[in-house]
DODO-519841 format. One line per field, with one value per residue (C-alpha): residue in one letter; residue number from 1; x, y, z. Coordinates in pm, 1 decimal. Layout:
! residues N
type = (a,...)
seq = (NUM,...)
east = (X,...)
north = (Y,...)
up = (Z,...)
//
This chain:
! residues 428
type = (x,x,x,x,x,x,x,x,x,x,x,x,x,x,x,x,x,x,x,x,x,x,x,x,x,x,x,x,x,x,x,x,x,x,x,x,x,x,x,x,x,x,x,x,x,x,x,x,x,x,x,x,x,x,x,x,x,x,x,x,x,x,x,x,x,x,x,x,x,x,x,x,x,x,x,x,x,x,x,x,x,x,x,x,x,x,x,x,x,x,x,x,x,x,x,x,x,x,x,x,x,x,x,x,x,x,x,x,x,x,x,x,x,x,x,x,x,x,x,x,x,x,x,x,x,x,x,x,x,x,x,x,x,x,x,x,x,x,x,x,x,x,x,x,x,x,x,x,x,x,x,x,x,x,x,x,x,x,x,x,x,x,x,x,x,x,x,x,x,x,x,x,x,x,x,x,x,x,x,x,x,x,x,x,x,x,x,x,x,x,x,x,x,x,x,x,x,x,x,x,x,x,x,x,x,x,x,x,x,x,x,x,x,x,x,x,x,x,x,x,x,x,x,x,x,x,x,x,x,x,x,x,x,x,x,x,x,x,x,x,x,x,x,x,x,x,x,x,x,x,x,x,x,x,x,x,x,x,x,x,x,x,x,x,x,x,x,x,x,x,x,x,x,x,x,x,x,x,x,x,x,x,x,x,x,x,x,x,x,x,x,x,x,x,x,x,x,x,x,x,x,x,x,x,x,x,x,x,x,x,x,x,x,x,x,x,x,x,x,x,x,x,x,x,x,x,x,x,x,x,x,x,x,x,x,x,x,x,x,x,x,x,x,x,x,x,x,x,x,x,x,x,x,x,x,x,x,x,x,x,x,x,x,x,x,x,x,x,x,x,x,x,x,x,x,x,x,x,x,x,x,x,x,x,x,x,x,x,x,x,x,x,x,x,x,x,x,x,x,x,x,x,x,x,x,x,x,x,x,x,x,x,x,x,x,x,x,x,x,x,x,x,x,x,x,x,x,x)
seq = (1,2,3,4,5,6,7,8,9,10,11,12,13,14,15,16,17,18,19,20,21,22,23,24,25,26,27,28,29,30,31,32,33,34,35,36,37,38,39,40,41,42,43,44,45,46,47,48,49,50,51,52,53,54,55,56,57,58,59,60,61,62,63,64,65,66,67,68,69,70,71,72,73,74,75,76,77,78,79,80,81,82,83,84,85,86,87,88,89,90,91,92,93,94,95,96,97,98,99,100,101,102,103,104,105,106,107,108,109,110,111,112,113,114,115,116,117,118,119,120,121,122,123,124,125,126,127,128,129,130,131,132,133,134,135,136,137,138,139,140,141,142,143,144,145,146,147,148,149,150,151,152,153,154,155,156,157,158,159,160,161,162,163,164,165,166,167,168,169,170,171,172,173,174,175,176,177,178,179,180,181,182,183,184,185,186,187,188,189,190,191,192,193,194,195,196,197,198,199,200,201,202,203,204,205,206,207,208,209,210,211,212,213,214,215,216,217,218,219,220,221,222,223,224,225,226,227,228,229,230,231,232,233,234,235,236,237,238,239,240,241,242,243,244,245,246,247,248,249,250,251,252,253,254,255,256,257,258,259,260,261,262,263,264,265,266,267,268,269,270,271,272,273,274,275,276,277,278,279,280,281,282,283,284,285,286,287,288,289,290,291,292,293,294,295,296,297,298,299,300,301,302,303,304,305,306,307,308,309,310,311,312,313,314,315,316,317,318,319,320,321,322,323,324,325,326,327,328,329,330,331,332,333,334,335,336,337,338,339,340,341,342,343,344,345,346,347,348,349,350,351,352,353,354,355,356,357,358,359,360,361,362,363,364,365,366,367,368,369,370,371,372,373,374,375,376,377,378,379,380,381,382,383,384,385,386,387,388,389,390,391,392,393,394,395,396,397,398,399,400,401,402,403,404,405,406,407,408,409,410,411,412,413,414,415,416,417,418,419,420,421,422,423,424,425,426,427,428)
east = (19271.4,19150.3,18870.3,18598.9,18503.4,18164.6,18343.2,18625.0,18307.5,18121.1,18487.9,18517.8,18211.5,18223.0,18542.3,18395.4,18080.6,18366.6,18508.5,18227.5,17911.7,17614.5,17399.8,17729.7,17700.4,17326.2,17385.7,17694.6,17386.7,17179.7,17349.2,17296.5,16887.9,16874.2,17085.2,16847.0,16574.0,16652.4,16541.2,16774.6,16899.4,16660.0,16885.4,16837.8,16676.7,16904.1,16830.5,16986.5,17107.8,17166.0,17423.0,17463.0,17827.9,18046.1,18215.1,18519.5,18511.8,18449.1,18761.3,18717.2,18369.5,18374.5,18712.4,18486.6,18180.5,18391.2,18483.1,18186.4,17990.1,18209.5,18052.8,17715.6,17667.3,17304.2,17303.8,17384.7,17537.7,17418.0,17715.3,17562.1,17847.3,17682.5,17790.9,17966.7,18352.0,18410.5,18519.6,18478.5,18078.5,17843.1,17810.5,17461.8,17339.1,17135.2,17077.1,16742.3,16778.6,16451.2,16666.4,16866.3,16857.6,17158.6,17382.9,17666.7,17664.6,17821.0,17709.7,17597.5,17337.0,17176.2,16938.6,16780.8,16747.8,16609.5,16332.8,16217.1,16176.0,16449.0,16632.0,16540.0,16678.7,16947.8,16887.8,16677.9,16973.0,17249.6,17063.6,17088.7,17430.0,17708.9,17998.1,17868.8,18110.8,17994.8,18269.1,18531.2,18444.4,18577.8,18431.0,18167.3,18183.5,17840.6,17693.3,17760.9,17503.7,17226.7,16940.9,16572.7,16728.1,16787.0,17109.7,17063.7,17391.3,17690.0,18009.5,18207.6,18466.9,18615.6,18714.8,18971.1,19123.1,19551.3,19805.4,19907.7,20245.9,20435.3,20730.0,20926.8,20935.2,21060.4,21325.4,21406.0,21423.6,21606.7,21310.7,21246.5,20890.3,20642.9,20581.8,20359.9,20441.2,20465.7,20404.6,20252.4,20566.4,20780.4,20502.2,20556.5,20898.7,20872.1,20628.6,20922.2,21134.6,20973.9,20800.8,20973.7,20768.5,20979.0,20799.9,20484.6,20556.5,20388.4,20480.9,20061.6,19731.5,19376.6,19138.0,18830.8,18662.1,18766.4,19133.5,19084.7,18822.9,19068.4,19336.1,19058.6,18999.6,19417.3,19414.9,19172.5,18937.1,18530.6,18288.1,17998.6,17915.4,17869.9,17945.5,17654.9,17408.7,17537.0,17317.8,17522.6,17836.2,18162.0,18353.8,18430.7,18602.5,18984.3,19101.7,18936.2,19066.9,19405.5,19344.7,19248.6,19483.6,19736.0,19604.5,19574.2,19921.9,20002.0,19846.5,19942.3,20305.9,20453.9,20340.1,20355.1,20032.9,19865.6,19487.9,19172.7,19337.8,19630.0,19477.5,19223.6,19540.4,19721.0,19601.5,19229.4,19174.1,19346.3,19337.4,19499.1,19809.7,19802.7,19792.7,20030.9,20277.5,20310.5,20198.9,20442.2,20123.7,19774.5,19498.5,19272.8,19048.3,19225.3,18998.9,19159.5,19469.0,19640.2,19364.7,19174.6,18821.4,18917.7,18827.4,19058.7,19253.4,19361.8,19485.1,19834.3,20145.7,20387.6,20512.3,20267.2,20282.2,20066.0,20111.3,19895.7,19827.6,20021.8,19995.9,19940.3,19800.8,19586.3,19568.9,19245.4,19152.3,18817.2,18695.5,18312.7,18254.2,18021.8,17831.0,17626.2,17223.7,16943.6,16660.9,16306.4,16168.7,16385.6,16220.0,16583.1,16675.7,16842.1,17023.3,17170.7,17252.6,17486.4,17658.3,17679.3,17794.8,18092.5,18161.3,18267.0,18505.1,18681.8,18948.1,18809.7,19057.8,18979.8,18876.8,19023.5,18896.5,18595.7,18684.1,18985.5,19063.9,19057.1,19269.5,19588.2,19585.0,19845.1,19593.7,19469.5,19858.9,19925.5,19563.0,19635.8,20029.6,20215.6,20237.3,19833.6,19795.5,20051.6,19881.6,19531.4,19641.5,19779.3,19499.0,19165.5,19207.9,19209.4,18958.7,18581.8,18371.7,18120.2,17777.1,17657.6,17812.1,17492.9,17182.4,17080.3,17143.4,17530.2,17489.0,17217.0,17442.2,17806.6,17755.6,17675.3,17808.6,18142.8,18189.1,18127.9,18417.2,18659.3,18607.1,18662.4,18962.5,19129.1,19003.7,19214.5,18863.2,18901.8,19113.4,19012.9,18878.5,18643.3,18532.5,18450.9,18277.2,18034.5,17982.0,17915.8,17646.3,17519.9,17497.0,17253.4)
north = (5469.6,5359.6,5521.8,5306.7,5303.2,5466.3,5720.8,5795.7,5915.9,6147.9,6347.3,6365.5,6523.0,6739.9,6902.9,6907.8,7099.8,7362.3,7411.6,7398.9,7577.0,7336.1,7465.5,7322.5,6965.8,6956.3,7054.6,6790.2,6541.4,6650.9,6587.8,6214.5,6282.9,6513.3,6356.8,6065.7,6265.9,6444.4,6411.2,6398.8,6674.5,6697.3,6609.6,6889.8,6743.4,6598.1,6835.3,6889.8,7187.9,7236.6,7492.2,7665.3,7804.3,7874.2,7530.7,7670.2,7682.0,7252.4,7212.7,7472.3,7404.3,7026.0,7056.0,7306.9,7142.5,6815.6,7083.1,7182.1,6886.1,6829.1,7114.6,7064.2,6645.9,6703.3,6898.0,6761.3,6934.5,6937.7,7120.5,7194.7,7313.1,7600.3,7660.8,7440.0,7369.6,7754.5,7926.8,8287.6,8172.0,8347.0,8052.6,8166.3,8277.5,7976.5,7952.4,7951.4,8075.3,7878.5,7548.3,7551.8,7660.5,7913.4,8022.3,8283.2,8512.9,8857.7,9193.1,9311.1,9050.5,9202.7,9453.0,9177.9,8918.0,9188.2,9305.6,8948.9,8843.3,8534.4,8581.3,8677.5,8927.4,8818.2,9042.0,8841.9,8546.6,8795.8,9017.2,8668.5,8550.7,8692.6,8539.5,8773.2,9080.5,9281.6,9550.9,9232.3,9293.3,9601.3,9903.2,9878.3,9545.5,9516.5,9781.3,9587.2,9360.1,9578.9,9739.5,9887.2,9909.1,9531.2,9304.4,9053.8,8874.6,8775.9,8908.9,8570.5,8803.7,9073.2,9107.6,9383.9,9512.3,9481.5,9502.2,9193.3,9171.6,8906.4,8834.4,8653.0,8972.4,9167.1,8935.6,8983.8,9352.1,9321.1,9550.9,9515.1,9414.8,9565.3,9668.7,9859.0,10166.9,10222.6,10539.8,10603.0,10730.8,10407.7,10213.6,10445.8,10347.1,9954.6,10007.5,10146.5,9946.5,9615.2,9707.9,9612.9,9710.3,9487.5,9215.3,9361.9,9328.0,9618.1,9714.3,9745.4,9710.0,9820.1,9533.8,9733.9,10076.7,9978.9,10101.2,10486.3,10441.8,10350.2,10611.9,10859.7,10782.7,10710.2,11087.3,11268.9,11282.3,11095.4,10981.4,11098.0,11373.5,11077.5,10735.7,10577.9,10823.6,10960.5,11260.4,11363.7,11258.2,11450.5,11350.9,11749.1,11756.7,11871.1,11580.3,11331.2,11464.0,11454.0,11126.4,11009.8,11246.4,11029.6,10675.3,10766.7,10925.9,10547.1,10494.2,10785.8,10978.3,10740.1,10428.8,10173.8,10036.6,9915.1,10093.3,9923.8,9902.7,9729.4,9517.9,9361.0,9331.7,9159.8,8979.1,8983.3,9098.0,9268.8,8904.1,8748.4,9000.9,8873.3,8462.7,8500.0,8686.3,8976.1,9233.8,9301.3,9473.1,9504.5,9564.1,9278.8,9149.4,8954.1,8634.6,8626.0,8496.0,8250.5,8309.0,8131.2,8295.1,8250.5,8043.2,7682.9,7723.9,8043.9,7959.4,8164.8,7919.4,8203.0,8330.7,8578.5,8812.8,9105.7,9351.8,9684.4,9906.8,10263.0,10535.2,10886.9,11143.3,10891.4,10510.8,10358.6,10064.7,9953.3,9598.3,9418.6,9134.6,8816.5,8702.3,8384.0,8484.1,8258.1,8109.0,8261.0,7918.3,7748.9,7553.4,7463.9,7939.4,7817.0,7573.8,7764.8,8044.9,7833.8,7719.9,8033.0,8189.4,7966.5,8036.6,8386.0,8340.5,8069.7,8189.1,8182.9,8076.4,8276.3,8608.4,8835.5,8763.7,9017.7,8962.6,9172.8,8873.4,8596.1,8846.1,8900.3,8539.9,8261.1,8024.9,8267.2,8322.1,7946.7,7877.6,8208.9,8232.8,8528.1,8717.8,8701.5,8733.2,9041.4,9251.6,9183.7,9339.2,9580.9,9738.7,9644.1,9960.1,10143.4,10024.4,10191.5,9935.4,9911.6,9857.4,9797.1,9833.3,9730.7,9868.3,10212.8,10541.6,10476.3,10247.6,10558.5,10796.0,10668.7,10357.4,10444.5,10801.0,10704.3,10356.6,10603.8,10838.2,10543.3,10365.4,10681.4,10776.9,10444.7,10463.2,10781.1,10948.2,11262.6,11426.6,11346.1,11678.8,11668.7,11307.5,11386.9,11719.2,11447.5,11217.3,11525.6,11622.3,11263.3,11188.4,11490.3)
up = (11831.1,11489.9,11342.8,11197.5,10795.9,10888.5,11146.3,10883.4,10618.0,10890.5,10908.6,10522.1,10528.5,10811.4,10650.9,10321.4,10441.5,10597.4,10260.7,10010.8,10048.2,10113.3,9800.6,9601.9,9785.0,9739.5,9318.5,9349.1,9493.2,9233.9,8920.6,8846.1,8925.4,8650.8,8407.3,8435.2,8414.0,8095.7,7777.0,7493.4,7286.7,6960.2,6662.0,6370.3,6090.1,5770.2,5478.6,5132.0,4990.3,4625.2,4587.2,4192.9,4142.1,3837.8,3727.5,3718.5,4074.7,4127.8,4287.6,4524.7,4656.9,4613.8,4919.4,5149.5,5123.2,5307.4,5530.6,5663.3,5642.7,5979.5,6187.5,5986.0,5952.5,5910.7,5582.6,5272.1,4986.7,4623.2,4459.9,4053.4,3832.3,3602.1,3230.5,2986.2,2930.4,2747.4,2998.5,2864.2,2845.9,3127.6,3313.8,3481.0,3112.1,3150.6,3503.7,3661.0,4008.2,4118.4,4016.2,4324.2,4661.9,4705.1,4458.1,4353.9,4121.3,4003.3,4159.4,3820.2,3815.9,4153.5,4005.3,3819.2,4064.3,4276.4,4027.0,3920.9,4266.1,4235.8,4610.0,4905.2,5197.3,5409.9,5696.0,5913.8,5879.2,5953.7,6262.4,6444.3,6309.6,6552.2,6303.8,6042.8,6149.1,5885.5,5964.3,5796.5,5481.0,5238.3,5272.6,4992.3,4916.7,5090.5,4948.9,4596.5,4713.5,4880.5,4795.6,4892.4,5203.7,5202.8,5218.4,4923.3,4884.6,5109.5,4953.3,4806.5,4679.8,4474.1,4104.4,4083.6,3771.3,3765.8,3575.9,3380.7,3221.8,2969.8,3177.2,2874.4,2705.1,2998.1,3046.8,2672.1,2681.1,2990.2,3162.3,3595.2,3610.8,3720.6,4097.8,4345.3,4370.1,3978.3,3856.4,3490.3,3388.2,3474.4,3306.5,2978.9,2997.7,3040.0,2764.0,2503.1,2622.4,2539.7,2222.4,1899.8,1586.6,1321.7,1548.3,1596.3,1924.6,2185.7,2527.7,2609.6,2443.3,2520.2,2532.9,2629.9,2800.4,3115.8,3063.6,3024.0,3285.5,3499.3,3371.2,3476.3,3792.9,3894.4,3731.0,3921.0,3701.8,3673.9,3444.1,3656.5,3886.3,4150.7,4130.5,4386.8,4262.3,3918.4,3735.4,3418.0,3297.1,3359.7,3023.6,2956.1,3304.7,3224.6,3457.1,3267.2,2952.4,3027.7,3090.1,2760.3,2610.8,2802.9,2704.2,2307.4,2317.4,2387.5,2033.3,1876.1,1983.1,2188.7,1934.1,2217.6,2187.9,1841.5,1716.8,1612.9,1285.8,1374.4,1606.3,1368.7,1128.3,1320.5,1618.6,1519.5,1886.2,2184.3,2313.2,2047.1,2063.1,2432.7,2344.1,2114.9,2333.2,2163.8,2446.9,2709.7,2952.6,3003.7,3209.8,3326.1,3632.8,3885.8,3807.9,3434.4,3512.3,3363.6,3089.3,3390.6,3219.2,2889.0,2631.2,2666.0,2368.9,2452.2,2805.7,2875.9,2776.7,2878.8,3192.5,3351.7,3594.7,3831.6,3987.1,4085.3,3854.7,3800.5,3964.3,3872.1,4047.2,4303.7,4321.2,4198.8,4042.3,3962.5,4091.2,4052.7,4349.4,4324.5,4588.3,4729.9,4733.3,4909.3,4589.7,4687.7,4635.2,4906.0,5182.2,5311.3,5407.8,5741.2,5640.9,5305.1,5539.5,5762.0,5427.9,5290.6,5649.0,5639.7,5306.2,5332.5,5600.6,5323.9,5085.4,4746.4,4434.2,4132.5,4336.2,4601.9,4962.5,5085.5,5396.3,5569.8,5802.7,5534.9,5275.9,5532.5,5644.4,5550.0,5385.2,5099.5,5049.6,5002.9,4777.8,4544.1,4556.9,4681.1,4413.9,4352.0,4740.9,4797.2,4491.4,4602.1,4955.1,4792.6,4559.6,4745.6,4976.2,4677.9,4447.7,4323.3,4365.2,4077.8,4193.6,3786.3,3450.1,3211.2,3410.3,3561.6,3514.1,3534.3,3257.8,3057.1,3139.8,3036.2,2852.7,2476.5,2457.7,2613.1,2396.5,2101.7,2212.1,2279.5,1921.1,1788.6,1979.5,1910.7,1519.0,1516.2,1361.5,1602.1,1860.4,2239.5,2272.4,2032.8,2100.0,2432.8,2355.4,2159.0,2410.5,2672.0,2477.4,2350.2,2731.6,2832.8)
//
């Protein structure tokens, strides 16, 4: 017997009610009623974001903003390149924060910023942002950015000081280069090794404060009794002694590393020595090199390399961060924050990555290089950050008494003892 069309349908149904549940057929019926019935999604509105940032950094920015105009068609970028062609200039020296809408900018600016009412908090953006995963970034990279109680920047990465080294001249002395794992003894070595004086060639060179700072801190030793919340200065403390004791003894015994004197004679500046490749080491932030933040005609024409720093009794290396911050005068806060948002899960190109994820991936290895990449893995676990350098009671407490104990010390005017004595008691 041949079952009819209309016969044939009344089965198909009666074993498809045995199988699926009859809300599911009555949802299956419903389906084309309410996709008739429904209004369209609303479209978010187009809006324009101008976006301040270092012009150094064009290249970068100007490839991630075509990037995420494809999750984010609606919002149009305004990328402003701040500060002129001189590289070495503050390029935010000029920079009105009220001129854009979200911007970047170094930690050290933050108390500023802060005080003249320029940005606003983050924390309402990142309590409803479940990408944020603050527990990605460094441990105290955040905090570089924070205060009052309030999150005021997104970390877009970190500066940390390495060490830089002439790789011509180690290749010349027939010297290994430098490596983790160093100790400050190896690093004494190297530095004989590769300095000739009938050259006026040196195996290091101080080019600021920064370096016995560091020296301190890989020995043990501080500058204050607490770094977040410093009260008095600990320049007398026997670690940190032995610390400069160690650095001048560069100068002085060991005659690896030229004086003021010298300097001015003959390079005019630590820098010069450098350009002219007549240092074999020295100690610089990540973001320099390549003379990357230097001024153009001093950009590095020989072959370069980095490693981490030495070691001595600890590893430590000191390291700043810059962030991205929200204008107060913005009418376009939502919008910035999804910009800035994808920003800091992006590999930056002159800094290290503040985030843990973005640092041990494959893309910040290909943008940076390996060696750049490896060292940056390498020293971030390790490294004070500084929360601010020219402001504060960090600053009132350690920033005139111990520049006046380093000029001294690398004048050769008085022993390390005694020039610290002075700044102990300059500092109370």
């Amino acid at each position: 017997m041949v079952m009819g069309g209309h016969s044939r349908k009344a089965a198909r149904t009666q074993h498809l009610a045995r199988i699926v549940p009859r809300w599911a057929i009555v949802a299956l019926l419903l389906i084309p009623l309410i996709a008739g019935c429904a209004p369209a999604l609303e479209q978010a509105k187009p809006v324009t974001v101008h976006f301040a940032y270092p012009r150094s950094d064009t290249d970068t920015y100007t490839s991630l903003a075509t990037e995420f105009k494809k999750s984010a068609p609606y919002i149009t970028l305004d990328l402003r390149a701040i500060g002129g062609n001189e590289r070495n200039q503050d390029p935010f020296n000029q920079f009105d924060p009220g001129d854009a809408d979200c911007f970047s900018n170094s930690n050290l600016s933050l108390d500023s910023l802060v005080a003249d009412g320029k940005i606003r908090s983050l924390d309402p953006w990142i309590e409803n942002d479940k990408t944020y995963n603050a527990p990605d970034f460094y441990p105290g990279t955040a905090a570089l950015l924070s205060g009052d109680g309030k999150t005021w920047g997104v970390p877009a990465g970190i500066d940390p000081w390495v060490l830089f080294y002439n790789k011509d001249l180690f290749d010349k002395a027939g010297v290994a280069y430098p490596a983790a794992g160093w100790t400050w003894e190896d690093f004494l070595q190297a530095a004989q090794k590769t300095t000739n004086p009938d050259t006026s060639i040196y195996g290091f060179v101080t080019c600021n404060i920064v370096d016995p700072a560091l020296l301190i801190y890989q020995h043990g030793g501080s500058l204050v009794d607490n770094l977040d919340n410093p009260t008095r200065a600990t320049f007398d403390n026997r670690k940190t002694v032995e610390a400069m004791e160690w650095w001048a003894a560069l100068m002085t015994d060991k005659k690896v590393a030229p004086n003021s004197q010298t300097i001015r004679s003959t390079f005019r500046q630590a820098e010069g020595g450098i350009y002219l490749g007549k240092v074999a080491m020295w100690f610089g932030q990540m973001s320099e090199r390549g003379g990357l933040t230097w001024p153009q005609d001093l950009t590095w024409t020989f072959h370069w390399g980095m490693s981490p720093l030495p070691v001595n009794v600890q590893p430590a290396t000191i390291a700043t961060a810059e962030g991205y911050f929200i204008s107060a005068k913005t009418s376009a806060g939502d919008a910035c924050w999804k910009w800035l948002s994808f920003l800091s899960h992006q590999p930056p190109a002159r800094l290290a990555p503040a985030r843990k994820s973005v640092l041990q991936a494959d893309a910040y290895t290909q943008l940076a290089g390996k060696e750049v990449a490896n060292t940056a893995r390498s020293v971030l676990p390790q490294a004070i950050m500084l929360k601010s350098l020219t402001t504060g009671p960090f600053q009132k407490i350690v920033g005139g008494p111990f520049q006046q104990a380093f000029d001294a010390i690398m004048g050769g005017k008085v022993t390390v003892q005694d020039a610290m004595n002075q700044a102990q008691a300059a500092s109370q």
